[in-house]
KETOR-994733 format. One record per residue: residue number from 1; z, y, x of N, C-alpha, C, O in turn. Coordinates in Angstrom, 2 decimals. Each point is the difference from the previous one (the first is absolute). Layout:
<drennus>
i->NUM nZ->Z nY->Y nX->X caZ->Z caY->Y caX->X cZ->Z cY->Y cX->X oZ->Z oY->Y oX->X
...
</drennus>
This chain:
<drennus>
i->1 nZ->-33.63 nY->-9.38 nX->-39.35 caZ->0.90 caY->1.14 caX->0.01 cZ->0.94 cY->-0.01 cX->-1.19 oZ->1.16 oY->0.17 oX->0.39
i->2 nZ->-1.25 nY->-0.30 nX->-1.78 caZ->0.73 caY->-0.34 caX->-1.11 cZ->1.01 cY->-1.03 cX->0.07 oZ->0.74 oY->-0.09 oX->-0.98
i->3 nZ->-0.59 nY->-0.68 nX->1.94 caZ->0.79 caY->-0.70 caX->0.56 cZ->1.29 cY->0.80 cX->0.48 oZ->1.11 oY->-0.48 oX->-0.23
i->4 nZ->-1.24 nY->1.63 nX->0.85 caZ->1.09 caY->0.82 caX->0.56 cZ->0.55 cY->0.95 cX->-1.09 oZ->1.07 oY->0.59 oX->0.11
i->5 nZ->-1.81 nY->-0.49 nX->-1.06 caZ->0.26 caY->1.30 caX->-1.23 cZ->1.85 cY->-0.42 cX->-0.52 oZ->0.67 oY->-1.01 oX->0.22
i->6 nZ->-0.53 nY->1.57 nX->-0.54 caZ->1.55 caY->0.42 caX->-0.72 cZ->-0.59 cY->-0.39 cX->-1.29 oZ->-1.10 oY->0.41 oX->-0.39
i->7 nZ->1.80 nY->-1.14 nX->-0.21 caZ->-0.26 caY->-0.43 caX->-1.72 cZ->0.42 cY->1.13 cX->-0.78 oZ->0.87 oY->0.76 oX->0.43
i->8 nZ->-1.44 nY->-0.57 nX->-1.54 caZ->0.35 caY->1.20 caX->-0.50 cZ->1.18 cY->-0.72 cX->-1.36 oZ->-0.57 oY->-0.51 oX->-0.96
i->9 nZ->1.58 nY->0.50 nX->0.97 caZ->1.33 caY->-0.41 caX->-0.28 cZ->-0.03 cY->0.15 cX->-1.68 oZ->0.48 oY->-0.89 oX->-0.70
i->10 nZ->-1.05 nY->2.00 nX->0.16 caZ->0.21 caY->0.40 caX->-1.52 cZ->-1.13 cY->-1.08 cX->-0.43 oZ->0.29 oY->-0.94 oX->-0.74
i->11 nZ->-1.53 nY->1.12 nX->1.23 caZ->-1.09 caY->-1.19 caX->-0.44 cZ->0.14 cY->-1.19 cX->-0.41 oZ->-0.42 oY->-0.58 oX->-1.01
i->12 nZ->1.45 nY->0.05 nX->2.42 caZ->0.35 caY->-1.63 caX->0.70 cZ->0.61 cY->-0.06 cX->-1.04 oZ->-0.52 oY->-0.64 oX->-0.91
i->13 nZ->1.98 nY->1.35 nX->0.68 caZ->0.72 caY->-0.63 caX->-1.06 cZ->0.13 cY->0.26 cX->-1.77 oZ->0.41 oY->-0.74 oX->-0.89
i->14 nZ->-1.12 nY->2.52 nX->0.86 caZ->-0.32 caY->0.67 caX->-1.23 cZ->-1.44 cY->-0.37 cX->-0.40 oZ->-0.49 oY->0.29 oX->-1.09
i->15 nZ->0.03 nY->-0.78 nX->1.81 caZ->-1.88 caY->0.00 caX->-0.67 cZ->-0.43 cY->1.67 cX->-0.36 oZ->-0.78 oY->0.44 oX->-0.85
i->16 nZ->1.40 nY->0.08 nX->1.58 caZ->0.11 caY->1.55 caX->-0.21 cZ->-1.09 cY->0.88 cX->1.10 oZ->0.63 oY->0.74 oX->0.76
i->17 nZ->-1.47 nY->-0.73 nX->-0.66 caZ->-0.81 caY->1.10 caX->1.23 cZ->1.14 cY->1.04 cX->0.24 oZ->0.60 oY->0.61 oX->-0.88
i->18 nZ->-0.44 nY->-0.54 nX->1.98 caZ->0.79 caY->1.03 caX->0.45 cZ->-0.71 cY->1.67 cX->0.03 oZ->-1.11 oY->-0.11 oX->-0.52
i->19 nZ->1.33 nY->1.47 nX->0.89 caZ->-0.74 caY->0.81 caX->0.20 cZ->-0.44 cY->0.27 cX->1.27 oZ->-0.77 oY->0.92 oX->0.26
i->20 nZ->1.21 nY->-1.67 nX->0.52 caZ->-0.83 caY->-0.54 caX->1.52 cZ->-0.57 cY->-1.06 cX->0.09 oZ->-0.62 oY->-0.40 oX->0.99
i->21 nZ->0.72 nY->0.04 nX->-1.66 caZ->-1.20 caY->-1.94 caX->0.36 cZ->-1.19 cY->0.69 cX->0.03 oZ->-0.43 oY->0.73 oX->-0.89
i->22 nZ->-0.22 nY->-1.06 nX->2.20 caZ->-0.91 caY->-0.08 caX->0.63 cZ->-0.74 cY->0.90 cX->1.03 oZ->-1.11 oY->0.24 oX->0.47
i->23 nZ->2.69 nY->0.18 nX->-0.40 caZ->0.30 caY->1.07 caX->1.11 cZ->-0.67 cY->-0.46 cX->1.45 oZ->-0.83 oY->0.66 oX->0.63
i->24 nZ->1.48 nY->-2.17 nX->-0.16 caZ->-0.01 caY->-0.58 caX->1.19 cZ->-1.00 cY->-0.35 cX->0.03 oZ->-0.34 oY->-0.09 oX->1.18
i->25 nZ->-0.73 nY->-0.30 nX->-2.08 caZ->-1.67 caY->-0.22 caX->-0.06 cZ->-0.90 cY->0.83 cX->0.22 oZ->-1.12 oY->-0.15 oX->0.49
i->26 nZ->1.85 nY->1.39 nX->-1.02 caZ->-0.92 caY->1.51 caX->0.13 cZ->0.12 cY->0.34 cX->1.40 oZ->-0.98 oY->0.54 oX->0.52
i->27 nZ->2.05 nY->-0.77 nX->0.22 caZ->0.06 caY->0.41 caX->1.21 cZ->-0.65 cY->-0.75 cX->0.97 oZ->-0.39 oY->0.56 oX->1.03
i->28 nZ->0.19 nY->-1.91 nX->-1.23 caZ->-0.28 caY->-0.77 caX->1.06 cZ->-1.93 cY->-0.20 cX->-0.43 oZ->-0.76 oY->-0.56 oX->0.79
i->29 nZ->0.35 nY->1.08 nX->-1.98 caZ->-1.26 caY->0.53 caX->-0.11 cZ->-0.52 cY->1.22 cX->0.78 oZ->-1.03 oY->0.20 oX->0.64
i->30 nZ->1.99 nY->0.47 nX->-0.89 caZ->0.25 caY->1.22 caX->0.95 cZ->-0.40 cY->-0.05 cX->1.43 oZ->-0.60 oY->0.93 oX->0.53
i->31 nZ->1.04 nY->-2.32 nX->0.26 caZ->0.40 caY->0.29 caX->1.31 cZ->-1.37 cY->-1.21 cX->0.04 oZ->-0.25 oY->-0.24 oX->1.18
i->32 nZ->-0.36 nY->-0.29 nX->-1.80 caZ->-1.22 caY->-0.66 caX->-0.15 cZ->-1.35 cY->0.64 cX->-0.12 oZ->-1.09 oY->-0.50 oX->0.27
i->33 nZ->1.43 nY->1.94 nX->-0.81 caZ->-1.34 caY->1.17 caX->-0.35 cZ->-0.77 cY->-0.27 cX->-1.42 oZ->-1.11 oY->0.45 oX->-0.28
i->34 nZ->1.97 nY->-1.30 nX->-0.61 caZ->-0.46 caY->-0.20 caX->-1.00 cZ->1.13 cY->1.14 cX->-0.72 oZ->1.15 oY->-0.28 oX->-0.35
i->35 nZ->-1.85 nY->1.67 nX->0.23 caZ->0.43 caY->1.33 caX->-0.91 cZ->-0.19 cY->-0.46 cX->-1.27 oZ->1.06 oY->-0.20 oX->-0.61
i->36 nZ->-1.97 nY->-0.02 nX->0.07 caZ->-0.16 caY->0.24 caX->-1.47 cZ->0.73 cY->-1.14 cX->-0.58 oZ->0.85 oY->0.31 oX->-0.83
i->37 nZ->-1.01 nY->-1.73 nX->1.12 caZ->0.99 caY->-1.05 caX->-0.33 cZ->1.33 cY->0.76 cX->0.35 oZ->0.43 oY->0.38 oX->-1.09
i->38 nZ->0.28 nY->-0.04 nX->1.91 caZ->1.27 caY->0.62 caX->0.27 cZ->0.05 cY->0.39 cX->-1.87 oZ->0.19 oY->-0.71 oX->-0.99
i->39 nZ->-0.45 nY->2.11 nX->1.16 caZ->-0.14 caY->0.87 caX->-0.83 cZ->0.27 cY->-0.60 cX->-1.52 oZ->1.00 oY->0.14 oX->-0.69
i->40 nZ->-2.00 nY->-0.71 nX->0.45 caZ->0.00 caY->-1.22 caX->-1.31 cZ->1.51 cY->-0.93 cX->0.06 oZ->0.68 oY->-0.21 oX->-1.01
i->41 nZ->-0.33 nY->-0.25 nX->2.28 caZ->0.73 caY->-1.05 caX->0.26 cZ->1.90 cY->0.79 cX->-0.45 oZ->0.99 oY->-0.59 oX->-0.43
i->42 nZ->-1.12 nY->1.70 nX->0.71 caZ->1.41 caY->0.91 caX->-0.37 cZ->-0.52 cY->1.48 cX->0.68 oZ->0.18 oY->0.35 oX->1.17
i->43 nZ->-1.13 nY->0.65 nX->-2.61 caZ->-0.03 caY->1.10 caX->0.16 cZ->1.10 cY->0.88 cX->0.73 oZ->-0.31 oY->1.08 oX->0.50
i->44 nZ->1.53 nY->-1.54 nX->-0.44 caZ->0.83 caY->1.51 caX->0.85 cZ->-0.03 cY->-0.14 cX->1.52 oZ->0.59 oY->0.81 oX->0.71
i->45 nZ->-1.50 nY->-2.18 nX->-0.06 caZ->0.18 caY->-0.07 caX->1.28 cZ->-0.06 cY->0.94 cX->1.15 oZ->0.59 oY->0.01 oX->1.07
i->46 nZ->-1.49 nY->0.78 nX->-1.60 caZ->-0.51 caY->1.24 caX->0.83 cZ->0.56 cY->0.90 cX->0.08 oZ->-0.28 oY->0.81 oX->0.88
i->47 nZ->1.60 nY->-0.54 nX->-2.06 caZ->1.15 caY->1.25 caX->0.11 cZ->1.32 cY->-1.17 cX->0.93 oZ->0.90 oY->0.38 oX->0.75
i->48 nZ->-1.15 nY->-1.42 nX->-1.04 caZ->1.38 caY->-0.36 caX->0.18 cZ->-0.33 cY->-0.55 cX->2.07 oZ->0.74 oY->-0.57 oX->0.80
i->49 nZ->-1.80 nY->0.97 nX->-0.70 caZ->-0.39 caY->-0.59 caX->1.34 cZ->0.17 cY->1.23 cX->0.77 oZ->0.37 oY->-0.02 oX->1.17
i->50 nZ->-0.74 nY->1.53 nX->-2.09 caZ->0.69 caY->0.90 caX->0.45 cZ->1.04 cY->0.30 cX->0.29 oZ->0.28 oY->0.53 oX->1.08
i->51 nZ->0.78 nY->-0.92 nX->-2.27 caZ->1.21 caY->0.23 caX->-0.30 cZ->0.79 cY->-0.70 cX->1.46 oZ->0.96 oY->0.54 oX->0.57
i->52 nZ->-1.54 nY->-1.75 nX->-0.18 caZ->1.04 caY->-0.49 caX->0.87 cZ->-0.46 cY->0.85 cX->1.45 oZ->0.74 oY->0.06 oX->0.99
i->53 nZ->-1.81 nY->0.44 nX->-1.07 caZ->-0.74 caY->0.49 caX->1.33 cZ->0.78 cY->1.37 cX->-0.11 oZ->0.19 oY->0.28 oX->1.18
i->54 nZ->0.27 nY->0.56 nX->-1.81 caZ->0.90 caY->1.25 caX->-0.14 cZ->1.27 cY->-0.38 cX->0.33 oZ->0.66 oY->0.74 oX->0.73
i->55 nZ->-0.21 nY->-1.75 nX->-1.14 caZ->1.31 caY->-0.62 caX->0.17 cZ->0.31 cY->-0.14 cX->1.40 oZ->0.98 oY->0.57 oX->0.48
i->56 nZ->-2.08 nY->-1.58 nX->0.47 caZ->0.05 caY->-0.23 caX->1.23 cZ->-0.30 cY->1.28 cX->0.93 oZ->0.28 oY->-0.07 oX->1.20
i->57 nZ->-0.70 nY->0.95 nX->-1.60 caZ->-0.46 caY->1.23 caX->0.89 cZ->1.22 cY->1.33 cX->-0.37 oZ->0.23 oY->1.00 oX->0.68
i->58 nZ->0.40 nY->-1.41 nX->-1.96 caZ->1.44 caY->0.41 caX->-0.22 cZ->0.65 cY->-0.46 cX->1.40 oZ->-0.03 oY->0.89 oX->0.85
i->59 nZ->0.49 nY->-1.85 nX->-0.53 caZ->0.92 caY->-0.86 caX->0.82 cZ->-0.91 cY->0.70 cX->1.31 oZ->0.69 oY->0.94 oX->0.41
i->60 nZ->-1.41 nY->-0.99 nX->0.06 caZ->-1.15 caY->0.35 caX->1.15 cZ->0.23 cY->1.61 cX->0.27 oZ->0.17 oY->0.32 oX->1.18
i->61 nZ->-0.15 nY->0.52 nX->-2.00 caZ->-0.24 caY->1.11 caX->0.20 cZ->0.93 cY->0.84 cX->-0.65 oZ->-0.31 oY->0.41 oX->-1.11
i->62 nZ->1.54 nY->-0.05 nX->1.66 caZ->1.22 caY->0.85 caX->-0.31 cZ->-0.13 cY->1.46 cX->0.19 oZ->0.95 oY->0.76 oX->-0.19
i->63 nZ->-2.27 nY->-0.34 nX->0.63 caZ->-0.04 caY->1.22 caX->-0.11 cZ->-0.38 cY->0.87 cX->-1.33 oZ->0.01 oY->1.22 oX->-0.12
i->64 nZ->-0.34 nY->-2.21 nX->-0.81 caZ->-0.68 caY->0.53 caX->-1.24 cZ->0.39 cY->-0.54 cX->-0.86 oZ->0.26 oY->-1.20 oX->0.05
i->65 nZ->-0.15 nY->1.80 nX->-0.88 caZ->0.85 caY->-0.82 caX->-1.56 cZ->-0.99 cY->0.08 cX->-1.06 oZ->-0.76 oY->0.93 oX->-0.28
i->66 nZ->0.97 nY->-2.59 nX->-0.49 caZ->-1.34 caY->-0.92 caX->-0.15 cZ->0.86 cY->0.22 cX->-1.64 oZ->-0.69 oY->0.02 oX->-1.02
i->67 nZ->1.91 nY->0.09 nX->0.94 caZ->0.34 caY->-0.58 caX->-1.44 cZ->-0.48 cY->0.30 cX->-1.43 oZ->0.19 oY->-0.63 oX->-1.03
i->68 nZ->-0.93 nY->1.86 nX->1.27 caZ->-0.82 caY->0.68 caX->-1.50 cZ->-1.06 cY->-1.00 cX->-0.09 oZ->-0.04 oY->-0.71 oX->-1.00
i->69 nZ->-1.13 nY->0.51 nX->2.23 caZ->-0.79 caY->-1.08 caX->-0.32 cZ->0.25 cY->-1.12 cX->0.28 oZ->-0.98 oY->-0.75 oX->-0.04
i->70 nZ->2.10 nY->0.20 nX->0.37 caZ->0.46 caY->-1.30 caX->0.00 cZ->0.11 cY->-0.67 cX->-1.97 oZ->-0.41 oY->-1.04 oX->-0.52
i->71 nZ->1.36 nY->2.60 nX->-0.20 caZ->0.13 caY->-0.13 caX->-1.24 cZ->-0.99 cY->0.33 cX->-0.51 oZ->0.28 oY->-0.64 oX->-1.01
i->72 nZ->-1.05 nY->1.00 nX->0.81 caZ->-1.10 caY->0.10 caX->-0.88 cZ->-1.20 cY->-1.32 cX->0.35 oZ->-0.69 oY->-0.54 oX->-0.87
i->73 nZ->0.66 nY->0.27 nX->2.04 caZ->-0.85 caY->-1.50 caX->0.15 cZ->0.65 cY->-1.03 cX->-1.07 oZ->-0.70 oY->-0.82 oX->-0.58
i->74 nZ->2.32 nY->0.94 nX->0.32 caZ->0.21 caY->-0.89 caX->0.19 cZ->0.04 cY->-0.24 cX->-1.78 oZ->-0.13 oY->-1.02 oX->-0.68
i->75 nZ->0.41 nY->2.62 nX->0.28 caZ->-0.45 caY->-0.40 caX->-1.28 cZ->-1.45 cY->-0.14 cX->-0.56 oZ->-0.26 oY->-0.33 oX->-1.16
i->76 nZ->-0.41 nY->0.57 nX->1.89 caZ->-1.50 caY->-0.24 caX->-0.32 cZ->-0.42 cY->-1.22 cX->-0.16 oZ->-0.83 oY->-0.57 oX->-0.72
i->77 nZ->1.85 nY->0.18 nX->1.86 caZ->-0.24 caY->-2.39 caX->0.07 cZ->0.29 cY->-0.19 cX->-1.05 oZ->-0.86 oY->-0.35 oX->-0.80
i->78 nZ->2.19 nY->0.52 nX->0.42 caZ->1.04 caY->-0.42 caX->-1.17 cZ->-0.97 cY->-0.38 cX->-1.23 oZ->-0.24 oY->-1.05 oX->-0.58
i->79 nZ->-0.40 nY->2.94 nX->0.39 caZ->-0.43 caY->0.51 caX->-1.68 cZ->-1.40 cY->-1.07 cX->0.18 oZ->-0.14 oY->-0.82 oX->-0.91
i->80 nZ->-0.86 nY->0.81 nX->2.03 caZ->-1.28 caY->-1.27 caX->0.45 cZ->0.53 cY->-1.71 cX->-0.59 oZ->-0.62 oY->-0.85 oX->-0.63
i->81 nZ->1.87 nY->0.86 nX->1.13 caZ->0.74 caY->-1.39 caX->0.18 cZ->0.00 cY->-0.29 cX->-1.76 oZ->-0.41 oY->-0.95 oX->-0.67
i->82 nZ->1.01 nY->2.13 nX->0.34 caZ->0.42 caY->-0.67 caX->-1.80 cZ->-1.43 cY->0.46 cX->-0.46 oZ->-0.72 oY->-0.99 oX->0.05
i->83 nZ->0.30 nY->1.66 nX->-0.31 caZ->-1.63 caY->0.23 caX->-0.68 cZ->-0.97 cY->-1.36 cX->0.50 oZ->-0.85 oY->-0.58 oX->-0.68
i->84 nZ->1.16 nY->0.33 nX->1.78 caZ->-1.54 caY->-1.41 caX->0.13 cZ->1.23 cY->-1.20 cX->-0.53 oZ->-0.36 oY->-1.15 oX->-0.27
i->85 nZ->1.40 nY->1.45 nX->0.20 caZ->0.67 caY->-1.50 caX->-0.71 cZ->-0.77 cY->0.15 cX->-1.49 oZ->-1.09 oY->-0.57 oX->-0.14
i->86 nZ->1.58 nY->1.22 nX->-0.80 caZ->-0.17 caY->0.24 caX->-1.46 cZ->-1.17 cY->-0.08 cX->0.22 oZ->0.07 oY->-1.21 oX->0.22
i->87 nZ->-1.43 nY->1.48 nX->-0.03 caZ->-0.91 caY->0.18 caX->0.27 cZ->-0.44 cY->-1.62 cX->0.22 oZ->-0.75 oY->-0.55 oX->-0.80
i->88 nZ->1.28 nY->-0.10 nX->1.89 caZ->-0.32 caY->-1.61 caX->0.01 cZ->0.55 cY->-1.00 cX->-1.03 oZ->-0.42 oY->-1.15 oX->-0.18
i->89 nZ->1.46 nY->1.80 nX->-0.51 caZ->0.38 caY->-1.06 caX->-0.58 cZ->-0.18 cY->0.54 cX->-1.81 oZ->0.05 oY->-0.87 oX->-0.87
i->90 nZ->-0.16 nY->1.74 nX->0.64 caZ->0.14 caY->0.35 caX->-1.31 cZ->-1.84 cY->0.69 cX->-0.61 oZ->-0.17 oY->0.38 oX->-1.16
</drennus>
């Protein structure tokens, strides 16, 4: 499966971890039933697995307006996203 992954571009050429590397691992742990590796693998998976699942049910469902918790998921990923970076690397 790592065969199909998208290279993560800042890494490849910065030697830089991006604040998504290991996004596409967490998910496909995800869709494997390995939770807790997910979790370990990129803590915000579980908001940001939300985040796109609000997004798609945005587009799905025009009778209800999603955008307060669309924004607040989305800063919840964000503030998850930079706290487990600093956190892994510092």
């Amino acid at each position: 499966m790592e065969e199909y992954m998208l290279p993560c571009l800042s890494k490849k050429y910065l030697g830089i971890e991006c604040f998504g590397c290991g996004s596409q691992r967490a998910i496909v742990l995800l869709f494997q039933g390995e939770f807790k590796a997910a979790f370990f693998m990129f803590p915000a998976v579980y908001t940001l697995v939300m985040l796109f699942g609000l997004v798609a049910l945005n587009f799905i469902d025009k009778t209800r307006n999603y955008h307060r918790l669309i924004v607040s998921t989305a800063i919840i990923t964000a503030t998850t996203m930079v706290i487990s970076y600093f956190i892994k690397h510092f």
